[in-house]
N, C-alpha and C positions, 0 to 999 in steps of 0.2 A: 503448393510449395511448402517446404519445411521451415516452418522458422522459429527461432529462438526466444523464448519470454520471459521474464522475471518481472514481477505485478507487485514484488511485496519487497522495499528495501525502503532505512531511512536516512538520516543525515544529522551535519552540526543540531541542527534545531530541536530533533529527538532527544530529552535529558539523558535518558540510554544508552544515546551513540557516542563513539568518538567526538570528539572537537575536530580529527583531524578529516573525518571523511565529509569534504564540501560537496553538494552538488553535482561539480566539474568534474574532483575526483570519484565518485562515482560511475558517471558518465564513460569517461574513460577509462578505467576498467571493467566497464561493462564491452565495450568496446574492441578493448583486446581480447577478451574473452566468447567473441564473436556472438551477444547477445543483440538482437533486432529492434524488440520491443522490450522498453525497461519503464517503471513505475517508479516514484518517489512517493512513498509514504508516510509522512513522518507524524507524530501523535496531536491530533487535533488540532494542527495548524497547517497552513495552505505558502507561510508565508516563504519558505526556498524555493520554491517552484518558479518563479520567473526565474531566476539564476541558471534551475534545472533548463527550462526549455532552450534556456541559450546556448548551455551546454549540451546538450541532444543535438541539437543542430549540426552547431563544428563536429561529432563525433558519430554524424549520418545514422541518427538512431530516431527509430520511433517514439518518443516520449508519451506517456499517459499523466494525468495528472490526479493523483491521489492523496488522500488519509486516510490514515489511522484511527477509527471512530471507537472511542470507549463508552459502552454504553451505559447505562445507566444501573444494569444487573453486570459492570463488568465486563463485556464481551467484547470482545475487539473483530471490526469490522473494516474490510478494505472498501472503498467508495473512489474510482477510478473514471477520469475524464477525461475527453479527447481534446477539448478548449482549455488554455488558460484560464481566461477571466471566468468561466465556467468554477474552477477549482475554487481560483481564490474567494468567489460569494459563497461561495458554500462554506471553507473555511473559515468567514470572518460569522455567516450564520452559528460555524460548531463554537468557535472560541468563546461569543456570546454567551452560550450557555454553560462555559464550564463553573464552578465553585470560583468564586471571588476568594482566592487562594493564593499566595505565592508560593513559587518556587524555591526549596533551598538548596542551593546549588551544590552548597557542601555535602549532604546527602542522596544525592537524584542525580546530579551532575549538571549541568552549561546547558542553555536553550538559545543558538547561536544563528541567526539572520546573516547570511554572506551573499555577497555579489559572485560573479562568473571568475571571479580570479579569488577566490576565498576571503577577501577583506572581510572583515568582521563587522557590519553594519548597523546591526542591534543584538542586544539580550534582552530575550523574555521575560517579564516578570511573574506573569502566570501562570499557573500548575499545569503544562499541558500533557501531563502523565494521569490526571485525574479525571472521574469519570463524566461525560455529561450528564446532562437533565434528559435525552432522549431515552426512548426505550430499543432495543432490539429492534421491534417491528417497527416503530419511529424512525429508525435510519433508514433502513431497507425501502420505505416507502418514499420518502424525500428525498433519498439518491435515486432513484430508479425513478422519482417523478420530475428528476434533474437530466437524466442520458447519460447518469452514470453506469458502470458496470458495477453490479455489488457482488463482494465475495467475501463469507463470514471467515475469517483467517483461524490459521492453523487447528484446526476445528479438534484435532485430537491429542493436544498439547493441554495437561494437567491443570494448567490456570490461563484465565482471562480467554475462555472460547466457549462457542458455546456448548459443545460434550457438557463440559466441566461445568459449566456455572447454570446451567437452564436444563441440564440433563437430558435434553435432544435436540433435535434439528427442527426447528416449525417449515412446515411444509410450505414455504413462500416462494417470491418470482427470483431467486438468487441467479445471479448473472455464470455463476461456480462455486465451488469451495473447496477451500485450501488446506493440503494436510501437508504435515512434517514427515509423518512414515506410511509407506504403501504394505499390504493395500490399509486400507480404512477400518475397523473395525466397527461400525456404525453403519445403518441406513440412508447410503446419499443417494437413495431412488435414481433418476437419471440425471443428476446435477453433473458436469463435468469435473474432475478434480483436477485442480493446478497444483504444483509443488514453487512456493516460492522461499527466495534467501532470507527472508527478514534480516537483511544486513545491518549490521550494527557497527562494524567495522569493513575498513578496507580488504581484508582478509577474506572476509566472509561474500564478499559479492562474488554472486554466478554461482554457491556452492549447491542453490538447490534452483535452478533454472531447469525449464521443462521445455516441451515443442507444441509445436500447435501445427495440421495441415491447413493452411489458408489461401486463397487464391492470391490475394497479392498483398502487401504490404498497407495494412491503412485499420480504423478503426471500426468501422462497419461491418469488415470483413472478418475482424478479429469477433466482432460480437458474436457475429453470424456463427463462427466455426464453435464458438463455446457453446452452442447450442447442441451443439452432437458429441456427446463424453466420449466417442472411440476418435475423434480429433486431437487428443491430446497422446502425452508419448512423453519418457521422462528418461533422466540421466542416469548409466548404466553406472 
């Protein structure tokens, strides 16, 4: 079957993002937009994602649970779970290690904690725009020693990927890799490539959603088909 994925979106909690795109709203325009499987990834914190799954739910969508891993040479990496509590250990492991930093809101923008109806529940104090202490292969190895699915994001985007900042692709177990423009001009050997929204706003959800052929609906499944790059199929 043909189904629809976006792996790479964030929310309030992102300083990046709107304030206005919670979770929920997410969700549901991902929704109408007849997306299957959708990811929440927001920059080194885990903490919207209970909201998200309750939101996936009402809107009969597959949720993944992810972040956004800045690494330590800069490089931004998706880290996607099929558990809850799965996610948020991992997030409370990354936040751990970011720079004992604040945030200034006035410059970066609001790092915003909401429930399933958008209520504002906390603001972040900590920089979660800033890099960790892990390395590149540090993440890759600790998600993937988690049942995550790892995918080095938009790999051919001028900054914060790894093109740009490591000047190639290290030959590791990546789950995919994610570009903004097809084809790739780079060496992704037999990596699958996904195209995701990196939404930052309402607007932007579903604008770069791909297909996956998978036999039915679930996360094992999904693993499974990324394993064969001719599985994947993108928006005309």
């Amino acid at each position: 079957m043909r189904i629809a994925i976006d792996l790479h979106n964030h929310s309030c909690l992102s300083p990046c993002a709107s304030d206005d795109l919670s979770p929920a709203l997410l969700a549901v325009e991902a929704m109408e937009q007849g997306i299957n499987i959708l990811a929440l990834t927001d920059h080194n914190s885990s903490r919207n994602l209970p909201a998200f799954k309750e939101a996936c739910e009402l809107c009969d969508i597959l949720p993944l649970f992810g972040l956004e891993i800045t690494t330590n040479e800069e490089v931004h990496i998706l880290t996607l779970f099929p558990k809850l509590e799965d996610a948020l250990a991992f997030g409370t492991f990354v936040e751990f290690l970011l720079p004992k930093r604040k945030n200034d809101k006035r410059l970066f923008g609001n790092q915003l904690v909401v429930n399933v109806e958008g209520e504002v529940l906390q603001e972040i104090d900590a920089m979660l725009s800033a890099a960790t202490s892990l390395s590149f292969s540090d993440v890759v190895e600790e998600a993937l020693s988690r049942d995550a699915l790892v995918i080095p994001a938009h790999i051919d985007r001028y900054a914060n990927s790894v093109l740009s900042n490591l000047g190639f692709l290290p030959n590791l177990a990546y789950s995919a890799v994610e570009a903004i423009h097809l084809p790739v001009q780079a060496d992704t050997k037999d990596w699958a490539i996904v195209t995701g929204s990196d939404a930052h706003s309402l607007e932007q959800v579903g604008r770069r959603a791909c297909y996956i052929e998978m036999e039915d609906l679930s996360y094992e499944n999904l693993k499974e088909a990324l394993q064969n790059k001719n599985n994947v199929s993108y928006q005309q």
